[in-house]
C-alpha positions as a LaTeX table, in Angstrom:
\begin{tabular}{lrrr}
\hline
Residue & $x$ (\AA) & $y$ (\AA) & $z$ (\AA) \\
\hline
Unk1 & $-0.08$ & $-4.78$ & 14.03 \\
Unk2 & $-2.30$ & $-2.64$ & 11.91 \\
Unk3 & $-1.08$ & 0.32 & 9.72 \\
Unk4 & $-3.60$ & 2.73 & 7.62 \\
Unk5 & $-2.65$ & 5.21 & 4.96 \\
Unk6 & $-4.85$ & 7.53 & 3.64 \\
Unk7 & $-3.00$ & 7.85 & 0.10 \\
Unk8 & $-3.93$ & 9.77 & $-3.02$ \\
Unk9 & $-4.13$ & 6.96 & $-5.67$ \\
Unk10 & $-7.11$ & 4.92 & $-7.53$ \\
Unk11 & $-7.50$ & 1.42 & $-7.30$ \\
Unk12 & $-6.11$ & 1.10 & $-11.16$ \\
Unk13 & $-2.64$ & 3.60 & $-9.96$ \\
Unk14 & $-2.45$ & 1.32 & $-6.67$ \\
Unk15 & $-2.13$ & $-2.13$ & $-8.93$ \\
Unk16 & 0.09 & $-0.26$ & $-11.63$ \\
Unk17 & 2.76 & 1.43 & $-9.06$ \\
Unk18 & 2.49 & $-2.24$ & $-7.01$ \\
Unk19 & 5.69 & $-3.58$ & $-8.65$ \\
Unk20 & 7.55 & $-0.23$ & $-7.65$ \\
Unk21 & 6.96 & $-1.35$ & $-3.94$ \\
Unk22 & 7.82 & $-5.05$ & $-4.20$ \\
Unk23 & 9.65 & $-5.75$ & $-7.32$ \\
Unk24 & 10.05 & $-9.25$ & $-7.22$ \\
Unk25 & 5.93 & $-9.25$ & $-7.83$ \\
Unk26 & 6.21 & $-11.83$ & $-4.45$ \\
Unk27 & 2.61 & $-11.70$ & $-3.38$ \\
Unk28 & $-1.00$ & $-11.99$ & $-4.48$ \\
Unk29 & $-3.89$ & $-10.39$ & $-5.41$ \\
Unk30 & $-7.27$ & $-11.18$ & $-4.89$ \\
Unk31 & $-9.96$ & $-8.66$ & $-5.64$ \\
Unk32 & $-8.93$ & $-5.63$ & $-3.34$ \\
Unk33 & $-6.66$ & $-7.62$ & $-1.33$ \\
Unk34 & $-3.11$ & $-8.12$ & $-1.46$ \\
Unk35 & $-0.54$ & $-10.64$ & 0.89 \\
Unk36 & 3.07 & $-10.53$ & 0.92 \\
Unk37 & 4.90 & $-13.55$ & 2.61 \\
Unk38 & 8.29 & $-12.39$ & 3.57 \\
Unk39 & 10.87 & $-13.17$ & 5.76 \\
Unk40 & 8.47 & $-15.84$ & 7.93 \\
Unk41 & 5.51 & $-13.34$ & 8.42 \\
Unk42 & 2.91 & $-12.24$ & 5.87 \\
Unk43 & 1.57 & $-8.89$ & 5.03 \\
Unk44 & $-1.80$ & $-8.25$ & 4.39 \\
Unk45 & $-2.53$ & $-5.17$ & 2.31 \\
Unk46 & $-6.78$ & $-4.05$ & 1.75 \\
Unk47 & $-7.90$ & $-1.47$ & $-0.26$ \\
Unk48 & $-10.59$ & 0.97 & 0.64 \\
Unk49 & $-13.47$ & 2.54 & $-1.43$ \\
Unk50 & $-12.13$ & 4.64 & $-3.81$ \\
Unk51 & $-13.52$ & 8.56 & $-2.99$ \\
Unk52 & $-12.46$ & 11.95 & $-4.06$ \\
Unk53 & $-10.78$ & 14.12 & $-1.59$ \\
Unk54 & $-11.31$ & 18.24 & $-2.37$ \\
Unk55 & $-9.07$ & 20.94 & $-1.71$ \\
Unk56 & $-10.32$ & 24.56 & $-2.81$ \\
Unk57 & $-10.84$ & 23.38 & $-6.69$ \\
Unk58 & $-8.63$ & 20.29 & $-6.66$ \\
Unk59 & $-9.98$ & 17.21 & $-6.86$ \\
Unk60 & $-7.52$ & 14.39 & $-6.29$ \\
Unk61 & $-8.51$ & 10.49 & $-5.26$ \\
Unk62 & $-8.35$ & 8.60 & $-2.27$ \\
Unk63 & $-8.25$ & 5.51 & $-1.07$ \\
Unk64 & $-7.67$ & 3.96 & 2.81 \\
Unk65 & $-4.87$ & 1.59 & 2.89 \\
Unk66 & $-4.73$ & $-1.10$ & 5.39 \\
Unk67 & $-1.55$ & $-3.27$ & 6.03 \\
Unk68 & $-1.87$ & $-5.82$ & 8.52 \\
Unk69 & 1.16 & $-7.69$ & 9.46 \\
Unk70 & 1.46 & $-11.07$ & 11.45 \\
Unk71 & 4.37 & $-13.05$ & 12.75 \\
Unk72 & 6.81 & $-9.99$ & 12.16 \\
Unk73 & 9.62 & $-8.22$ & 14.04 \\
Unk74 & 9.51 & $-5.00$ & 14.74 \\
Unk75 & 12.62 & $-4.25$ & 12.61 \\
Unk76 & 11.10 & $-6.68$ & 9.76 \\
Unk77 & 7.39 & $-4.39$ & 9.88 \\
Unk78 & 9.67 & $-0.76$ & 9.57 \\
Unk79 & 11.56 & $-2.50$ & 6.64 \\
Unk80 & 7.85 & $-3.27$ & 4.80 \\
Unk81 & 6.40 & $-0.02$ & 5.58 \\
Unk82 & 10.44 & 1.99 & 4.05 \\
Unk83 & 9.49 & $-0.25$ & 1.29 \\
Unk84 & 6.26 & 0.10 & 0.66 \\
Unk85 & 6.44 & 3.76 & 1.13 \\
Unk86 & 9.31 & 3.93 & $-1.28$ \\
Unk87 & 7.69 & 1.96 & $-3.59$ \\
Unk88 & 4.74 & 4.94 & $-3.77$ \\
Unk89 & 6.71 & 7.87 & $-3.48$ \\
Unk90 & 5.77 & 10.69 & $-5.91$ \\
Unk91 & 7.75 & 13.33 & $-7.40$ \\
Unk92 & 6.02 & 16.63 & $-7.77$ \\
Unk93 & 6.81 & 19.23 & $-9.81$ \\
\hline
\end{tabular}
């Protein structure tokens, strides 16, 4: 199963808010690409080309998120995805 985000980050804030997602730094990097074994499955995270997305006179980044996810559960892939998702969550203000 296949999951893509569209989510407002560089490459450089993707790799520094990483850790908030999986804090027990369990996985690997290599270039662009990121895998997660957990839980008897791995998760296999690819970064997009960074671009600029424009609103009006707002400029904020973008990059395409891909996680790909083999030998999981159903249960185990909405678990990731909470975590993941928690793990980028923004406060505004």
């Amino acid at each position: 199963m296949t999951v893509t985000k569209e989510m407002a980050v560089t490459h450089a804030d993707f790799f520094r808010m990483l850790p908030s997602a999986f804090p027990d730094r369990d996985y690997d990097v290599q270039g662009t690409i990121i895998w997660r074994q957990w839980g008897g499955g791995t998760l296999e995270i690819k970064l997009g080309p960074e671009g600029t997305r424009r609103i009006a006179l707002l400029m904020l980044p973008q990059t395409l998120v891909t996680l790909t996810f083999q030998g999981y559960f159903e249960a185990q892939r909405v678990e990731l995805i909470k975590q993941f998702d928690k793990g980028f969550r923004r406060a505004g203000g």
